[in-house]
C-alpha positions in Angstrom: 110.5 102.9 110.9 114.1 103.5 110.3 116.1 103.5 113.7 118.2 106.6 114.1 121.6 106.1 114.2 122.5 108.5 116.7 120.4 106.6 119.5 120.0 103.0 118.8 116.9 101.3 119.9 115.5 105.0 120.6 114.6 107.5 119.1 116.7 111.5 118.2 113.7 114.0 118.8 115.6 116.8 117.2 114.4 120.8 117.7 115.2 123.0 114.6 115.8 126.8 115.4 115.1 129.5 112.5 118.5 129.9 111.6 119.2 126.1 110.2 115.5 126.5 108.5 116.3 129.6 106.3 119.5 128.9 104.3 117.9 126.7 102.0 120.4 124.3 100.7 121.0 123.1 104.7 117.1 122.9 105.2 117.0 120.8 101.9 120.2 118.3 103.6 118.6 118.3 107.3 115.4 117.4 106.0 116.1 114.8 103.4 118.3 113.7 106.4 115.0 113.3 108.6 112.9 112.1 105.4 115.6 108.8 105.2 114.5 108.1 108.9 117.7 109.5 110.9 115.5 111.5 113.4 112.7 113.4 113.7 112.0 117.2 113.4 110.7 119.7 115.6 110.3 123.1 116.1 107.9 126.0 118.0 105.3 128.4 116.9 107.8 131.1 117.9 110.1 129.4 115.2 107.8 129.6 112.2 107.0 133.4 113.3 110.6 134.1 113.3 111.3 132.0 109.9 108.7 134.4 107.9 109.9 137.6 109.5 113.3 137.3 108.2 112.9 135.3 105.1 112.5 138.4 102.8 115.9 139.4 104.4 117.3 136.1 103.7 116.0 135.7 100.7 114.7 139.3 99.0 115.2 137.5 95.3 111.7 135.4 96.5 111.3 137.5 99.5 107.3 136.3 99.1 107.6 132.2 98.9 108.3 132.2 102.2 105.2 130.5 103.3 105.6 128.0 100.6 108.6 126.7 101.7 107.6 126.6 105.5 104.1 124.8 104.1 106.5 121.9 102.4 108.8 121.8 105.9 105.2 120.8 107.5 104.5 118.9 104.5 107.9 117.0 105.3 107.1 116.1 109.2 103.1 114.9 107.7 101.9 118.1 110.3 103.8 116.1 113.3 106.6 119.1 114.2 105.0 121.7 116.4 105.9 121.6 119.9 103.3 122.9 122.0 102.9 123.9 125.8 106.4 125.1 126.1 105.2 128.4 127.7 104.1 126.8 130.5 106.0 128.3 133.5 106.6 124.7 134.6 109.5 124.6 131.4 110.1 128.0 131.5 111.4 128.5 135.0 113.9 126.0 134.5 115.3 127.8 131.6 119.1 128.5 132.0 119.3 132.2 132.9 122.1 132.8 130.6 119.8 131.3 127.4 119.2 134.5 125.4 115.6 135.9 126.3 114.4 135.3 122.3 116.0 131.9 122.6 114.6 130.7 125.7 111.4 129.2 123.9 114.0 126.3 122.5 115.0 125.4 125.3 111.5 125.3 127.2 110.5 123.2 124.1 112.8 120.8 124.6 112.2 120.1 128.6 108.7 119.4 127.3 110.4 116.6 124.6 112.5 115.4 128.0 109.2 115.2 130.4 107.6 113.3 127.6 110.1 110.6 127.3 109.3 109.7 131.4 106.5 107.9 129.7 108.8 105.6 127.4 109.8 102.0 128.7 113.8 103.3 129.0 113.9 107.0 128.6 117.5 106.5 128.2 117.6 105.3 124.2 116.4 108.6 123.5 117.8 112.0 123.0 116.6 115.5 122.9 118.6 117.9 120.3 118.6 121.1 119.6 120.1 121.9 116.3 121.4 125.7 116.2 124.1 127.6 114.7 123.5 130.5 117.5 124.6 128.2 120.2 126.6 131.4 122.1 122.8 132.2 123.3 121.4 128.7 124.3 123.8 128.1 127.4 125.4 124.5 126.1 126.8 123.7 129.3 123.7 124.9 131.4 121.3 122.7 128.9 123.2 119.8 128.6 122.8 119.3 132.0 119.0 119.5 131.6 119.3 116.2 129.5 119.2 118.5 126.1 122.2 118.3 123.8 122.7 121.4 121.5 124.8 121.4 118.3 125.5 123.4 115.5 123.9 122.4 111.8 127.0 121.5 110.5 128.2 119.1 113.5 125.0 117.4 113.1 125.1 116.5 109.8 128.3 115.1 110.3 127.7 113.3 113.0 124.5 111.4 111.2 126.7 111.3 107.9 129.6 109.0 110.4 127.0 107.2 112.0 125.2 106.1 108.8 127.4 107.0 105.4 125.3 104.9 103.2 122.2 106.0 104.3 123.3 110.1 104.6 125.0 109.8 101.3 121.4 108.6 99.9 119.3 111.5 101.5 121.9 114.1 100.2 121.9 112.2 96.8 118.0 113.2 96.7 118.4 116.8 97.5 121.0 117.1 94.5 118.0 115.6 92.3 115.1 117.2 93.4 117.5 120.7 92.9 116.5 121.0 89.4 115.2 124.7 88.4 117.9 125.6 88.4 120.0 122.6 88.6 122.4 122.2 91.4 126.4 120.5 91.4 127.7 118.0 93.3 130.3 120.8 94.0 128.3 123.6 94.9 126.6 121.2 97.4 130.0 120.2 98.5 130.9 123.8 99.2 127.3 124.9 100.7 127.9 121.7 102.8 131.9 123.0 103.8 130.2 126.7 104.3 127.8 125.7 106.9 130.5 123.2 108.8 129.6 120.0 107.4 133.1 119.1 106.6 133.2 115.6 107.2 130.2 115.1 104.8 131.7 117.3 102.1 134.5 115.4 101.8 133.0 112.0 101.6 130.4 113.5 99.1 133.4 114.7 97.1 135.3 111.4 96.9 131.8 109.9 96.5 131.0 111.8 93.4 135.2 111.7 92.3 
């Protein structure tokens, strides 16, 4: 396996809310990102709910291949993604009371990623992520605190592209090719990286690419 950049000699056990998986040019980056070994993906049953509920609103040109897409992001993680037990009332009560009360289940997800890593040799290499752009409802301070760091989409991918350039710039180099019908620019992947706050990567993907 690839190490992750981001925790050398661990691993980065990464949590995906709904609103990184439904623009689809930033699910293509994070998960060719994940797909050249830089981390590993999760997310919760209440996420894949979500994700069909508001992909026709997202997305009312193919408002019905929303379950296609979410059958090739479990494709993606070979079936290994869901989190599971999170309602447990053991995670759940130690939820920040300022996370948002449709939020909470990320959060409660990810205290069951922390508990699982008291089983590793040196919990310590690893890292629990949760990669939102609704961060305002997920209580950053609070949940750091709980040994769970939560970014926005954007800050991520920068912060895997400065860790590992070669190996980012290869993964985003395979979601311009497999963007084919209809094809899909170097510069309107620069600018769909810029929108969602990947600026670091856009601009070494635009001096890449000349």
């Amino acid at each position: 396996m690839h190490h992750h950049p981001l925790t050398p000699g661990g691993n980065t056990l990464v949590i995906l809310d709904t609103c990184v998986l439904l623009p689809s040019r930033l699910s293509d980056v994070l998960f060719d990102l994940m797909l050249e070994g830089l981390y590993l993906a999760y997310w919760t049953g209440d996420v894949e709910a979500e994700f069909l509920r508001n992909w026709p609103q997202v997305h009312p040109d193919a408002s019905k291949s929303g379950t296609k897409r979410l059958k090739a992001f479990q494709r993606a993680t070979n079936h290994g993604h869901l989190v599971t037990g999170y309602e447990d009332a053991a995670f759940m009560s130690r939820v920040p009371v300022r996370v948002h009360n449709n939020d909470r289940h990320l959060i409660a997800a990810a205290l069951v990623m922390v508990n699982g890593l008291d089983e590793e040799d040196d919990p310590a290499l690893h890292k629990v992520m949760i990669v939102s752009d609704n961060t305002k409802h997920l209580a950053i301070a609070e949940t750091c605190k709980l040994g769970i760091e939560v970014i926005k989409a954007g800050a991520f991918v920068d912060r895997l592209f400065d860790a590992a350039p070669s190996r980012a710039s290869q993964a985003i180099a395979k979601s311009l090719s497999d963007l084919t019908k209809p094809p899909y620019t170097v510069a309107e992947l620069v600018a769909a990286l810029r929108l969602h706050g990947a600026k670091t990567t856009a601009e070494g993907l635009r001096q890449v690419a000349g």
